[in-house]
DSSP file (Angstrom, degrees, kcal/mol; ACC not computed):
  #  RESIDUE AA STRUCTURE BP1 BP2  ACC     N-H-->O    O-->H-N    N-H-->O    O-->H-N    TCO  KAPPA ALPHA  PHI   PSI    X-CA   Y-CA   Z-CA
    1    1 A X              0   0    0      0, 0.0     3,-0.0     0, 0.0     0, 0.0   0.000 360.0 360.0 360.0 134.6  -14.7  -17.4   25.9
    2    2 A X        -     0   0    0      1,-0.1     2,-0.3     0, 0.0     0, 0.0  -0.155 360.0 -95.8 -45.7 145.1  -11.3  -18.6   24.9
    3    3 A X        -     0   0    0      2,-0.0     2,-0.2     0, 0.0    -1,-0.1  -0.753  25.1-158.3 -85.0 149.9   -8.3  -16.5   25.1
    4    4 A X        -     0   0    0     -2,-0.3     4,-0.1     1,-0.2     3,-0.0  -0.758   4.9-169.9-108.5 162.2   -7.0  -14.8   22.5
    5    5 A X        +     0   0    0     -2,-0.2    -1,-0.2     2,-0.1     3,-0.1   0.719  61.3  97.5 -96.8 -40.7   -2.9  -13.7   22.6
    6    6 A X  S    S-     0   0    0      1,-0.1    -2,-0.1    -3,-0.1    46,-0.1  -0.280  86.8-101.8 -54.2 138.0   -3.1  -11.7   20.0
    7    7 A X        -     0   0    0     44,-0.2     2,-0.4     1,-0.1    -1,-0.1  -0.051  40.8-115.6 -54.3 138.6   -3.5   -7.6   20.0
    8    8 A X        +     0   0    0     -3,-0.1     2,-0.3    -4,-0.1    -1,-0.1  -0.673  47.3 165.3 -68.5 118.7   -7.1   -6.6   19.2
    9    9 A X        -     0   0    0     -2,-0.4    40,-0.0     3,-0.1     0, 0.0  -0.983  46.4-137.8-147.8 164.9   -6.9   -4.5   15.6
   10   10 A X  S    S+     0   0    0     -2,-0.3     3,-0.1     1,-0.2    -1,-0.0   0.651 102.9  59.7-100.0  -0.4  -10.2   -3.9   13.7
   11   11 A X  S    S+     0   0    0      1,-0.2     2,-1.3     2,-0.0    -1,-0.2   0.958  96.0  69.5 -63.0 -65.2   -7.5   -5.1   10.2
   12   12 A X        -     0   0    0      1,-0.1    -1,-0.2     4,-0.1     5,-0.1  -0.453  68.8-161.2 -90.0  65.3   -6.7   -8.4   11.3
   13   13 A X     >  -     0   0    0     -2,-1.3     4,-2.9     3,-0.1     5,-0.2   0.430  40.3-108.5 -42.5 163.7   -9.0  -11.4   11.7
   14   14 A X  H >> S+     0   0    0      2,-0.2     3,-4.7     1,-0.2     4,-0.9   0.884 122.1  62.1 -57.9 -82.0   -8.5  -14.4   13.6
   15   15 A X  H >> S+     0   0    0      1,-0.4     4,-2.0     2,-0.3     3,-1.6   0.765 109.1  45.9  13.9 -85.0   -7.8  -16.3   10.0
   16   16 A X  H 3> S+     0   0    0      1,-0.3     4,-1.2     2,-0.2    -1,-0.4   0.751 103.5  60.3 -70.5  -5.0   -4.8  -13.8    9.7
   17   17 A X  H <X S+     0   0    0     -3,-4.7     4,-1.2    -4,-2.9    -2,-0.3   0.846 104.8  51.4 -52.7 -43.3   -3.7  -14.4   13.1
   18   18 A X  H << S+     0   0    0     -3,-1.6     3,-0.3    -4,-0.9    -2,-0.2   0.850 110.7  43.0 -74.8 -41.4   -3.3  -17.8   12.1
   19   19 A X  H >X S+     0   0    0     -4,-2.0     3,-2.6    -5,-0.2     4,-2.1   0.840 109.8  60.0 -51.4 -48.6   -1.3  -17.4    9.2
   20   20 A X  H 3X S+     0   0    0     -4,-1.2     4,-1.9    -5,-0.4    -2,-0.2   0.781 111.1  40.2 -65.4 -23.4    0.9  -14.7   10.9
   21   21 A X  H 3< S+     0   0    0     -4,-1.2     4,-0.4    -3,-0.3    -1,-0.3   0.038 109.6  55.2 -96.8  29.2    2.0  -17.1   13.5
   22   22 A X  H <> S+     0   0    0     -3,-2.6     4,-2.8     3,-0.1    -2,-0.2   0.714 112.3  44.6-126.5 -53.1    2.3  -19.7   11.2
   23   23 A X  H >X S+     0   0    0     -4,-2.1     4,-1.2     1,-0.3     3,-0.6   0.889 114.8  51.5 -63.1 -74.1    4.8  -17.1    9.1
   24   24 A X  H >X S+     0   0    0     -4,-1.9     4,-3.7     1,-0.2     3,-1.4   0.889 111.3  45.5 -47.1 -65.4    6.4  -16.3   12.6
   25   25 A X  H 3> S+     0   0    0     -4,-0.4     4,-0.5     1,-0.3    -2,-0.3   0.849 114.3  50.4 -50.1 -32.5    7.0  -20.4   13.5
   26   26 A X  H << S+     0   0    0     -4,-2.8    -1,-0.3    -3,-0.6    -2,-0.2   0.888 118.2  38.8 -92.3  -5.7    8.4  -21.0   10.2
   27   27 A X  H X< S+     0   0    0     -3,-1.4     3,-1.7    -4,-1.2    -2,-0.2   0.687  88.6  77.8 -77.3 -35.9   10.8  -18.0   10.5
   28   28 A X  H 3< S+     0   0    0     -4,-3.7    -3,-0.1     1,-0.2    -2,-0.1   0.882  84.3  67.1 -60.5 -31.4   12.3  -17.6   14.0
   29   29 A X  T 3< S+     0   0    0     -4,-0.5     2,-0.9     1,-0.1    -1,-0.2   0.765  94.6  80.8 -59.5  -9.2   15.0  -20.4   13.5
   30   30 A X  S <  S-     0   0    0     -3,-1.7     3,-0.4     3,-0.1    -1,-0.1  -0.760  80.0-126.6-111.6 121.5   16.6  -18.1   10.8
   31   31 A X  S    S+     0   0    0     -2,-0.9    -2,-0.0     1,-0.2     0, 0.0   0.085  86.8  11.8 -19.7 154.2   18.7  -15.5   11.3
   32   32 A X  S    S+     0   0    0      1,-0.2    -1,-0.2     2,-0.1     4,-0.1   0.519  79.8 141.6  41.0  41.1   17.9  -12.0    9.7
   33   33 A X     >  +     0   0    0     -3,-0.4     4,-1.6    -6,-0.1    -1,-0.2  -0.122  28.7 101.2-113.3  27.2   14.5  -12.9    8.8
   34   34 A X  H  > S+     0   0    0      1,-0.2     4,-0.7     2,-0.2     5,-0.2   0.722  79.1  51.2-103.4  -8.3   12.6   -9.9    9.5
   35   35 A X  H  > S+     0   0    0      2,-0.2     4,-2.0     3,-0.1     5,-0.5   0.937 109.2  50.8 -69.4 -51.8   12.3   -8.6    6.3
   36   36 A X  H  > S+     0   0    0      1,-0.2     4,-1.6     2,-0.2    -2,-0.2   0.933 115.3  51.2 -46.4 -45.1   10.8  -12.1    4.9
   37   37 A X  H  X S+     0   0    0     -4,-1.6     4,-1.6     2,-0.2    -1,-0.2   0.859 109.1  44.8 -61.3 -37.3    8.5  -11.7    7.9
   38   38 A X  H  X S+     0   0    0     -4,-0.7     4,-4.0    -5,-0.2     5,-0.5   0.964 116.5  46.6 -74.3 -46.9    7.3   -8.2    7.2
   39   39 A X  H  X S+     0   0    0     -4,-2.0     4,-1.2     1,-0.3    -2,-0.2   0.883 117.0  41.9 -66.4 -42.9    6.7   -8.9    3.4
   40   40 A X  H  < S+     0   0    0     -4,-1.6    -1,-0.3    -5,-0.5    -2,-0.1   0.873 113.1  53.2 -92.5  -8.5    5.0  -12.0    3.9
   41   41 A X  H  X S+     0   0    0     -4,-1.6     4,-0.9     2,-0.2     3,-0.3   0.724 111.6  49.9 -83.6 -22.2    3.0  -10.5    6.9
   42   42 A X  H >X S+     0   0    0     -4,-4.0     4,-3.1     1,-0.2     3,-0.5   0.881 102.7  54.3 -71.0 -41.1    1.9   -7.6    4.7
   43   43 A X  H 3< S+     0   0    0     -4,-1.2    -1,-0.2    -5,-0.5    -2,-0.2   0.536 107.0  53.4 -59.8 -11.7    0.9   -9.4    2.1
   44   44 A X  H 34 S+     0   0    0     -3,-0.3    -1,-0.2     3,-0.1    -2,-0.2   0.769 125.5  24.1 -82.7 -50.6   -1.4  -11.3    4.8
   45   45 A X  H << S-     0   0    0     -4,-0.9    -2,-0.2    -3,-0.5    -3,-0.2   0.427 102.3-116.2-130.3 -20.7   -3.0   -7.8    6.1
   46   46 A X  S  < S+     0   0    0     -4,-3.1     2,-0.2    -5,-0.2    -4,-0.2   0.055  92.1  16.3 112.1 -24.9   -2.6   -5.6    3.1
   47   47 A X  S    S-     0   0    0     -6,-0.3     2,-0.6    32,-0.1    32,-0.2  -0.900  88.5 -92.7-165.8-177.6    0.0   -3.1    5.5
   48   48 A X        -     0   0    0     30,-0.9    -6,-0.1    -2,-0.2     5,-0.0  -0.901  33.5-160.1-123.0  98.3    1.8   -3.4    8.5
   49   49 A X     >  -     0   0    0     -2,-0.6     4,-1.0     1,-0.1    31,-0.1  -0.040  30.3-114.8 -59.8 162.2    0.0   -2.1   11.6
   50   50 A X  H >> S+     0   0    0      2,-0.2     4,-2.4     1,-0.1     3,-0.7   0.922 115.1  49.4 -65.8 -49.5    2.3   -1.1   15.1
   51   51 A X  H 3> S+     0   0    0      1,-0.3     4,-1.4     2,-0.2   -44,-0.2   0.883 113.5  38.0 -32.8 -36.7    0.5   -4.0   16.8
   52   52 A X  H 3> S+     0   0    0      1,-0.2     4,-2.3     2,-0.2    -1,-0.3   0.792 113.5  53.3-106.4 -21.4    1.0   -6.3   14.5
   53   53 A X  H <X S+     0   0    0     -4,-1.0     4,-0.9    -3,-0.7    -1,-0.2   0.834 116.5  47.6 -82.7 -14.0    4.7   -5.0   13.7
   54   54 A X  H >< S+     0   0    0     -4,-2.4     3,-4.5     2,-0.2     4,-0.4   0.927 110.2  52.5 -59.5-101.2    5.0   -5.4   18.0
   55   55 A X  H >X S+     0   0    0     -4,-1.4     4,-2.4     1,-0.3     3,-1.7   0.624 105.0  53.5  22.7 -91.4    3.5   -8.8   17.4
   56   56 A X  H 3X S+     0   0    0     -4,-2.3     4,-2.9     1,-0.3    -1,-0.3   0.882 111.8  42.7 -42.8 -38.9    6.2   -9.5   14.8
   57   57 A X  H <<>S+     0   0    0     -3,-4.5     5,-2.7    -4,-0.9    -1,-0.3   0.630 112.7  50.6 -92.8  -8.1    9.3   -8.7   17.3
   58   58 A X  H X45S+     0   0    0     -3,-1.7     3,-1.2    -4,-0.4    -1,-0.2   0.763 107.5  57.8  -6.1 -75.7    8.0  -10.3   20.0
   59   59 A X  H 3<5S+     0   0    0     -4,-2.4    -2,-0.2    -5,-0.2    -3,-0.2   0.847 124.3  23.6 -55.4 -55.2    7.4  -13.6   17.6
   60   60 A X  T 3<5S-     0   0    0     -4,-2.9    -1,-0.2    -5,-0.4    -3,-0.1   0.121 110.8-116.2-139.3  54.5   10.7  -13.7   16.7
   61   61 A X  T < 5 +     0   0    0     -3,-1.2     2,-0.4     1,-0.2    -3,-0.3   0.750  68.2 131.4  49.7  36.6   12.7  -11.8   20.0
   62   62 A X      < -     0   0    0     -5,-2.7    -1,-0.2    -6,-0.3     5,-0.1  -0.911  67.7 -88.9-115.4 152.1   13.9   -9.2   18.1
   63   63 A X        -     0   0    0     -2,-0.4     4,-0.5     1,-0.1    -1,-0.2   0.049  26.1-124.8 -36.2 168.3   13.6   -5.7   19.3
   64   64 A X  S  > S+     0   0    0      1,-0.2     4,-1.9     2,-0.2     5,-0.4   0.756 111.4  58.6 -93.9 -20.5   10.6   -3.8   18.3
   65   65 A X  H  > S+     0   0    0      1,-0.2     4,-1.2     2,-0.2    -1,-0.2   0.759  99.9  58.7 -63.2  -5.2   13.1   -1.1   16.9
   66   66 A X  H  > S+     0   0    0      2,-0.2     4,-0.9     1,-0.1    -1,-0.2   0.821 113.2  33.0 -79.6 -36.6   14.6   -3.6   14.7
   67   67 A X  H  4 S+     0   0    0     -4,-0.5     4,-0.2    -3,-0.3    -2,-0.2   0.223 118.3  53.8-108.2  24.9   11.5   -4.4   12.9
   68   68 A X  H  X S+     0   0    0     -4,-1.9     4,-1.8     3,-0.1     5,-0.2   0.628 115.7  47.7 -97.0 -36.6   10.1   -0.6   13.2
   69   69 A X  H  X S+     0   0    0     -4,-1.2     4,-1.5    -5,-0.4    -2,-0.2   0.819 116.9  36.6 -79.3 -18.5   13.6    0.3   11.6
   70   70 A X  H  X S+     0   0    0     -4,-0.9     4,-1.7     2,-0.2    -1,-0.2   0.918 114.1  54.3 -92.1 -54.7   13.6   -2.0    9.0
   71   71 A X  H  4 S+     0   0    0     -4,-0.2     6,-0.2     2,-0.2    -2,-0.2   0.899 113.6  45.6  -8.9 -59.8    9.7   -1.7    8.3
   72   72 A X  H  < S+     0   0    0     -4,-1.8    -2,-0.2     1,-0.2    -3,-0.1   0.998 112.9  57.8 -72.1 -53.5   10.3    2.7    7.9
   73   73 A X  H  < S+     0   0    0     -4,-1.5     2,-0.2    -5,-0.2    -1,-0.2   0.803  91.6  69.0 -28.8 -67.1   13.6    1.8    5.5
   74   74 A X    ><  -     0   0    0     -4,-1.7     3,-0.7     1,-0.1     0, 0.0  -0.515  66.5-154.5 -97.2 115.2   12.0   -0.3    2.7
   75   75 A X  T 3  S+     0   0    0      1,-0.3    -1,-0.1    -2,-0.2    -2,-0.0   0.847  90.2  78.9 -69.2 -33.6    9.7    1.6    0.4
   76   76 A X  T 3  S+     0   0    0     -3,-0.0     2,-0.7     2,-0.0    -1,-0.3   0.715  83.7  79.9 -47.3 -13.4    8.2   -1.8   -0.1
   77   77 A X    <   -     0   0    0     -3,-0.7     2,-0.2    -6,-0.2   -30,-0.1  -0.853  63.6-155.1-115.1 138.7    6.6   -1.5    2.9
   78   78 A X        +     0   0    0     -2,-0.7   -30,-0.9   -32,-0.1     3,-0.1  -0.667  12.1 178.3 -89.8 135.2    3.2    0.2    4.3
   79   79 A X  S    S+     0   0    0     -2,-0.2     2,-0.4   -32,-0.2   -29,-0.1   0.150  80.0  47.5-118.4   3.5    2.5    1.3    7.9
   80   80 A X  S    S-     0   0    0    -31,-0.1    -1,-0.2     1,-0.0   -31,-0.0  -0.992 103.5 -70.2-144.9 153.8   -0.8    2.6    6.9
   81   81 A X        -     0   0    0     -2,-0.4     2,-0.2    -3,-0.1   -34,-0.1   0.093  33.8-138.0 -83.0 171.4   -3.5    1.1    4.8
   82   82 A X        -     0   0    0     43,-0.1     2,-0.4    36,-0.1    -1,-0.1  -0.635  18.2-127.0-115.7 151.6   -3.6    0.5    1.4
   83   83 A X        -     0   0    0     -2,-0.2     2,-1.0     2,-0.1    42,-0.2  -0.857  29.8-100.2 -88.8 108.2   -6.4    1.2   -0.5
   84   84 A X  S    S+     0   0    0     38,-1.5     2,-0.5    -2,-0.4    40,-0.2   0.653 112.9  20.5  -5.6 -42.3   -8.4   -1.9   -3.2
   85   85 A X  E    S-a  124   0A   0     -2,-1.0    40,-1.2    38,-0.9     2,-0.3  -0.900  83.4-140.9-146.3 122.9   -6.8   -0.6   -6.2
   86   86 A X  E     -a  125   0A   0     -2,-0.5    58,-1.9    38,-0.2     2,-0.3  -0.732  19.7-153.1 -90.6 154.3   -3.2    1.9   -6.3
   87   87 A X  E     -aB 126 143A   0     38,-0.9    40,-2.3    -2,-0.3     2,-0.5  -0.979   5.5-156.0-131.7 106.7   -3.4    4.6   -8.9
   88   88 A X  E     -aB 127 142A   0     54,-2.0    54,-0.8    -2,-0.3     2,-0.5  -0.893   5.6-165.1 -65.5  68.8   -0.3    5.9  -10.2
   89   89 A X  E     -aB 128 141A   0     38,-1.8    40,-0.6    -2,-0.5     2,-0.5  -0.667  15.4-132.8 -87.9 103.9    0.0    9.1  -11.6
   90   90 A X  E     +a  129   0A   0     50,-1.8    50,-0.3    -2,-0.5    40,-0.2  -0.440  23.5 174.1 -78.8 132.4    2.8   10.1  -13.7
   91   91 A X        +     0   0    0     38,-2.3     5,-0.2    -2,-0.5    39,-0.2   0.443  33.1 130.2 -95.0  -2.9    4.5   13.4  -13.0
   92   92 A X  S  > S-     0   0    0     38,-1.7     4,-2.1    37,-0.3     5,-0.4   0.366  78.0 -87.7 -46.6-178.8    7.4   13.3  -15.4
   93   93 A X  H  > S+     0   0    0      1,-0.3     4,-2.2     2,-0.2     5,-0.1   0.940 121.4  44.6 -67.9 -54.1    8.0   16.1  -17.6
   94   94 A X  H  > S+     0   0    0      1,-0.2     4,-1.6     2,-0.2    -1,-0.3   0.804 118.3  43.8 -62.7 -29.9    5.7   15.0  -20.6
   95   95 A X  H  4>S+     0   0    0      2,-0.2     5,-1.2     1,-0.2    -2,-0.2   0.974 111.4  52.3 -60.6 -58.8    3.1   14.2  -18.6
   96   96 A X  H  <5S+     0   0    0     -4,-2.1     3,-0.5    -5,-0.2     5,-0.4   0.736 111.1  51.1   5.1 -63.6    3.7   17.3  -16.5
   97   97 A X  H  <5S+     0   0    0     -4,-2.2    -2,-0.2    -5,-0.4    -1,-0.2   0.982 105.8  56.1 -72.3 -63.9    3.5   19.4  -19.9
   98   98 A X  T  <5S-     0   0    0     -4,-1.6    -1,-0.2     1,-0.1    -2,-0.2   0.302 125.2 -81.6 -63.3   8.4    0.4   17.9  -21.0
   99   99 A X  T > 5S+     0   0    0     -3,-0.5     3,-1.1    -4,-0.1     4,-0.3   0.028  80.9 134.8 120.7 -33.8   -2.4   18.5  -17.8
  100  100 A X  T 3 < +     0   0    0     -5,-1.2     4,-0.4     1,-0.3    -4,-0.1   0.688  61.8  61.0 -35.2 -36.8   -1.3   15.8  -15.8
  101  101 A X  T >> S+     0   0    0     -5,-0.4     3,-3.2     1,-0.2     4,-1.8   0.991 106.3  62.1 -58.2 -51.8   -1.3   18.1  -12.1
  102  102 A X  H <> S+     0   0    0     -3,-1.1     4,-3.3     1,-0.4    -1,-0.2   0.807 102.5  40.4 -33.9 -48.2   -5.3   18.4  -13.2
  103  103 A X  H 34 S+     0   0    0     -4,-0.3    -1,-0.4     1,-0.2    -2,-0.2   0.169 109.4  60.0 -92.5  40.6   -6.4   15.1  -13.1
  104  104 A X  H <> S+     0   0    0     -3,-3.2     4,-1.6    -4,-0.4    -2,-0.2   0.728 108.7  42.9 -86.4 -68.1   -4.5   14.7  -10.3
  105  105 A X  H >X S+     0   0    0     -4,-1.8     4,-1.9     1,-0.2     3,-0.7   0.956 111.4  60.2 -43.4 -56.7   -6.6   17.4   -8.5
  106  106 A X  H 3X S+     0   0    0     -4,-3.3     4,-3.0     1,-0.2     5,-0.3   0.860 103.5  45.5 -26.1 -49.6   -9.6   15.8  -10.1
  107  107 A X  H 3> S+     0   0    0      1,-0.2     4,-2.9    -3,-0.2     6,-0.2   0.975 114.6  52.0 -70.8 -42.0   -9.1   12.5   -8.4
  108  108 A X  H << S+     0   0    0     -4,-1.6    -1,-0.2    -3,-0.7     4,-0.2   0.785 111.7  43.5 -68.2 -19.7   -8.5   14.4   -5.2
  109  109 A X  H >< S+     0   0    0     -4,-1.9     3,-1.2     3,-0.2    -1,-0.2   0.999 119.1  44.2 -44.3 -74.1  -11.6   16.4   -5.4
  110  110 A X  H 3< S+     0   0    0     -4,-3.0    -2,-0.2     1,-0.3    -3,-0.1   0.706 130.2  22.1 -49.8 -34.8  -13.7   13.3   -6.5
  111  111 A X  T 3< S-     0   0    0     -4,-2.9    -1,-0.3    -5,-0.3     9,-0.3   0.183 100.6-128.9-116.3  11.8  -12.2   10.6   -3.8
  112  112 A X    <   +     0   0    0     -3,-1.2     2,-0.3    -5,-0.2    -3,-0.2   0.721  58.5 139.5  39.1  43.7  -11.2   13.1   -1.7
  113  113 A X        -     0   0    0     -6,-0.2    -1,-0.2     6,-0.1    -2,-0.2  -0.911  42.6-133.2-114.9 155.0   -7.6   11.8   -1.3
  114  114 A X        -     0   0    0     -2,-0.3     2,-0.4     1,-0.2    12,-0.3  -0.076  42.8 -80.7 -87.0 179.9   -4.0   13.3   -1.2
  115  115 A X  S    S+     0   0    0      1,-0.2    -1,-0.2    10,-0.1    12,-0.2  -0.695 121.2  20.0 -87.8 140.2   -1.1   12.3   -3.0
  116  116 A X  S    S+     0   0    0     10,-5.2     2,-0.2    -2,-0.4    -1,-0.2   0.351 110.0 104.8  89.5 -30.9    0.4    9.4   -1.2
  117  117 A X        -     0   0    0     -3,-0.2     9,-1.9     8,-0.0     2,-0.6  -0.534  62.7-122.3-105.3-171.1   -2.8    8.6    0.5
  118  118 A X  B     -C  125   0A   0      7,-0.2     7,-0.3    -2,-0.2     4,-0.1  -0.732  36.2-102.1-108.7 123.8   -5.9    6.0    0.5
  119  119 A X    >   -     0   0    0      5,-2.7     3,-1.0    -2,-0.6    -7,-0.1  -0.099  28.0-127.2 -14.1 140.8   -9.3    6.7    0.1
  120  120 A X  T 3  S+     0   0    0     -9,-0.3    -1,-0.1     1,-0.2    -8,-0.0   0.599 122.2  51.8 -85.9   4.5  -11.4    6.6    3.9
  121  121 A X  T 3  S-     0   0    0    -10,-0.2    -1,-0.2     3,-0.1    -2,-0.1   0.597 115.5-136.4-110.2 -10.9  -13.7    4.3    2.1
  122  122 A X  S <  S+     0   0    0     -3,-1.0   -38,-1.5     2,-0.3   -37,-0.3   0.804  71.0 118.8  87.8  21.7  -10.2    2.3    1.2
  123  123 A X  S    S+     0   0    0      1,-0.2   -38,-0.9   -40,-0.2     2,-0.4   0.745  79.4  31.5-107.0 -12.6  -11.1    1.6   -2.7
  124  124 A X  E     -a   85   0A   0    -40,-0.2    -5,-2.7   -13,-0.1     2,-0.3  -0.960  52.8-164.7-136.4 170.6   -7.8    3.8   -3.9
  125  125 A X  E     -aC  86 118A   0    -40,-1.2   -38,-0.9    -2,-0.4     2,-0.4  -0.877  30.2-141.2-144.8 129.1   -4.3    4.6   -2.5
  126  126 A X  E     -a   87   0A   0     -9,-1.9   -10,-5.2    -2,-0.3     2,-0.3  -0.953  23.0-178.4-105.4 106.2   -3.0    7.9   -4.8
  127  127 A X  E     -a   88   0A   0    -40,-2.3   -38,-1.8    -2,-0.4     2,-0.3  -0.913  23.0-148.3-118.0 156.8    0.9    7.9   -5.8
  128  128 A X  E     -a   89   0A   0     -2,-0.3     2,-0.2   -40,-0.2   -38,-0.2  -0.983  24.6-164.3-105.2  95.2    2.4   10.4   -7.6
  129  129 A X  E     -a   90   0A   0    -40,-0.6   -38,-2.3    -2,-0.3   -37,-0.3  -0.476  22.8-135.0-105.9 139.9    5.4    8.6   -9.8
  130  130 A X  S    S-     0   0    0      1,-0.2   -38,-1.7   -40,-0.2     2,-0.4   0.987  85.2  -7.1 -56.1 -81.1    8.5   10.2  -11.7
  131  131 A X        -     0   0    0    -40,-0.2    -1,-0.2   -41,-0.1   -41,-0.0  -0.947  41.5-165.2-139.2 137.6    8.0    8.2  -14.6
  132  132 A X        -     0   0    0     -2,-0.4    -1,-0.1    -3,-0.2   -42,-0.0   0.328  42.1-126.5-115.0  41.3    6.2    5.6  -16.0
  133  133 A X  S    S+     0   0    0      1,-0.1    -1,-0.1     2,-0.0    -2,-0.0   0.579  88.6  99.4  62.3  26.2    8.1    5.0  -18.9
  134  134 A X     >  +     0   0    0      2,-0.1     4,-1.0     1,-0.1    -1,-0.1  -0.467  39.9 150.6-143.9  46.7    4.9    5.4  -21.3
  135  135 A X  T  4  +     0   0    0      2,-0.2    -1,-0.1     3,-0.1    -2,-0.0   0.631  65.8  61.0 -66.9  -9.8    6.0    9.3  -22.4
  136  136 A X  T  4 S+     0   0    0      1,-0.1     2,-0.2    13,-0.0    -2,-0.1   0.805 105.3  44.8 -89.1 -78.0    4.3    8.9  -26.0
  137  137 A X  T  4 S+     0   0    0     12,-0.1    13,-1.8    13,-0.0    14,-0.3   0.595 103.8 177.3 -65.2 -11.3    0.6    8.2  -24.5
  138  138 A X     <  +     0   0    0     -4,-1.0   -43,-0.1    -2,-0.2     2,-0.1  -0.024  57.8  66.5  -6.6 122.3    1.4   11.1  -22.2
  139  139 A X  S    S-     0   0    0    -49,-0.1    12,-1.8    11,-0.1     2,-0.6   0.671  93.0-159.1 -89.0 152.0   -0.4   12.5  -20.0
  140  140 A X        +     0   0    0    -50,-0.3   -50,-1.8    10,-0.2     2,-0.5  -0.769  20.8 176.1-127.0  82.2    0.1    8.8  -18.3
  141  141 A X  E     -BD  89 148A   0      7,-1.6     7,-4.9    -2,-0.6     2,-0.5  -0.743   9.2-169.8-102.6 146.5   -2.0    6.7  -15.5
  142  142 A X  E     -BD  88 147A   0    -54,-0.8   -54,-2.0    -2,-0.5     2,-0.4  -0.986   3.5-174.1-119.6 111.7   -1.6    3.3  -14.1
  143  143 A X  E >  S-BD  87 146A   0      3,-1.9     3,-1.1    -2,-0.5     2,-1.0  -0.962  72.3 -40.2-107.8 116.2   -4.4    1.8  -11.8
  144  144 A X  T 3  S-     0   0    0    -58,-1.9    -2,-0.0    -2,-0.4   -59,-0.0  -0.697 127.4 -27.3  80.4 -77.6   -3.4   -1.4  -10.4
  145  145 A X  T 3  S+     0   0    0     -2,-1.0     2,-0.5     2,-0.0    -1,-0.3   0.276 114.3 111.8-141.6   5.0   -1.6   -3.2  -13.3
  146  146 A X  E <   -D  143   0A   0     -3,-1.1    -3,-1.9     2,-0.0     2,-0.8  -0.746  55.6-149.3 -95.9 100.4   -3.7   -1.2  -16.0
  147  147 A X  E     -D  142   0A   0     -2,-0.5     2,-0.5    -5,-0.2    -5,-0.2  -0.712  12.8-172.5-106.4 117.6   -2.1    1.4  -18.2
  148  148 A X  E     -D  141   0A   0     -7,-4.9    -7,-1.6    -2,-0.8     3,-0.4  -0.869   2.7-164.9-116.1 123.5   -4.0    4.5  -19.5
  149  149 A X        +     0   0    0     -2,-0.5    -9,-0.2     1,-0.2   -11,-0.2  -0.310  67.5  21.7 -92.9 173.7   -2.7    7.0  -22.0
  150  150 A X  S    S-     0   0    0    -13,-1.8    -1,-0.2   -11,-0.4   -10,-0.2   0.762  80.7-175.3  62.3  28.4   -4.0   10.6  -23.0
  151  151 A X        -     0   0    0    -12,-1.8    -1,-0.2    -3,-0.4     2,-0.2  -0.438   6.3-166.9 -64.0 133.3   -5.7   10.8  -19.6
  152  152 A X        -     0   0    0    -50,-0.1     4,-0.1   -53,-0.1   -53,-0.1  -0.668  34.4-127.2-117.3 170.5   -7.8   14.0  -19.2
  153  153 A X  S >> S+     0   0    0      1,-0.2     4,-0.6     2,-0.2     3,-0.6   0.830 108.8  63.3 -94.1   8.0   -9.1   15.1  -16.0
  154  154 A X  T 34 S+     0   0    0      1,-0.3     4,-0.3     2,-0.1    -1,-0.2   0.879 119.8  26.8 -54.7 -39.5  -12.9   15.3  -18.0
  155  155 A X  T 3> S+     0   0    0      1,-0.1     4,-0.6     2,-0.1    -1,-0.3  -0.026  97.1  90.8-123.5  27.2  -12.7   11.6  -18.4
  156  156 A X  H X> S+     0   0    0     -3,-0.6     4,-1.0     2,-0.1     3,-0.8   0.871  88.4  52.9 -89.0 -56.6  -10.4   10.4  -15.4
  157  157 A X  H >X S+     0   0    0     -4,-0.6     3,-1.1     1,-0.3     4,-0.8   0.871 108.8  51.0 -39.0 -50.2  -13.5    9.8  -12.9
  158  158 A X  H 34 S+     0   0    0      1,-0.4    -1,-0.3     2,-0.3    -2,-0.1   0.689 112.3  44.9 -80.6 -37.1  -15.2    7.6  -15.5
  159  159 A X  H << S+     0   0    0     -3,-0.8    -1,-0.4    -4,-0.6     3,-0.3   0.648 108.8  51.7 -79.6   3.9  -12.2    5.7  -15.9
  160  160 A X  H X< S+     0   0    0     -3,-1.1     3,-1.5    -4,-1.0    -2,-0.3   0.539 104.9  71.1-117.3 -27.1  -11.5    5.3  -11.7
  161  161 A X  T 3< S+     0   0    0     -4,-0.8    -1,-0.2    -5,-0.4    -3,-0.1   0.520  81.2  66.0 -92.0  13.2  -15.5    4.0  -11.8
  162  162 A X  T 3  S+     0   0    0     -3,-0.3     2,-0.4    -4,-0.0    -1,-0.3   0.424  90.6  75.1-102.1 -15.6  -14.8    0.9  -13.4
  163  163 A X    <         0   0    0     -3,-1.5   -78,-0.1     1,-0.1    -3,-0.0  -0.729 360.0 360.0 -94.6 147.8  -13.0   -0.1  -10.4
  164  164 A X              0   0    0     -2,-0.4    -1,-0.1   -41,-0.1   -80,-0.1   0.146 360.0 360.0-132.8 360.0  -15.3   -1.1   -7.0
C-alpha cells in the first residue's frame, strides 16, 4: 500500500486531499494567505476540521495558532460540520411576537437539533438570526437560499421535508 501524508479524518477523501494541497501549492508563495486558504479549504470539506486546520499550517509554515486564531475569529468559518441545508430562523421582534420561539422548538423536537447546531444525520445546521429583513411575512424562515413567510410550527416539518 502506498503512503499516504495526509492525517486520517473520516470528512476528507483522498479527492480532497488533492485539491487541498493543490490550494496549499498555489498559496504558500504569498504572504498573509491563510484566510484565502481556510475559505477555499472549507469550501472543499464543507468545515474546517483540527487536522486538516494542522494540515493547513504545516502546508504553508505558519503556526498552528495562527491559523486556529484566525479560523475561531471569522464567523465565516466552521470548526464543526455543517449540515446539507442551513435553516435560518428569525428571531427579531416581529417574528418573535408572532410564534416564532415555537417552530423553533418544533424543528428541535423533530431533527433533534439545537440552535447553532447540525443534525447527527447532517441534513440541517439550525441558526437563530436577528433579522431577516422580511418583517411583513413575519413569523420568517430561510432554508438554504429559500425564503418562507407566515411559518407556523403546525406546518414547519412539512416544509423542512421537501429538503433530503
Amino acid at each position: 500500500m502506498a503512503y499516504d501524508p495526509h492525517p486520517h479524518h473520516p470528512d476528507i477523501t483522498f479527492e480532497m486531499w488533492t485539491r487541498i494541497d493543490e490550494i496549499i501549492r498555489i498559496y504558500r508563495p504569498k504572504a498573509g494567505s491563510i484566510i484565502s486558504v481556510l475559505r477555499e479549504c472549507q469550501d472543499v470539506v464543507g468545515y474546517l476540521p483540527v487536522e486538516l486546520m494542522d494540515y493547513i499550517g504545516q502546508g504553508l509554515n505558519v503556526p498552528r495558532s495562527d491559523v486556529y486564531g484566525v479560523a475561531s475569529f471569522y464567523a465565516l468559518f466552521s470548526m464543526e460540520p455543517k449540515g446539507r441545508h442551513t435553516v435560518r430562523v428569525c428571531m427579531g421582534t416581529a417574528c418573535y411576537v408572532k410564534g416564532i420561539k415555537e417552530v423553533m422548538r418544533r424543528i428541535g423536537r423533530e431533527f433533534n437539533i439545537e440552535e447553532g447546531g447540525t443534525s447527527e444525520d447532517r441534513r440541517f445546521s439550525l441558526e437563530a438570526v436577528r433579522c431577516l429583513g422580511a418583517c411583513g411575512l413575519a413569523p420568517v424562515m430561510v432554508v438554504d437560499h429559500d425564503t418562507y413567510g407566515d411559518v407556523k410550527s403546525d406546518g414547519v416539518i412539512k416544509i423542512l421535508n421537501n429538503y433530503e
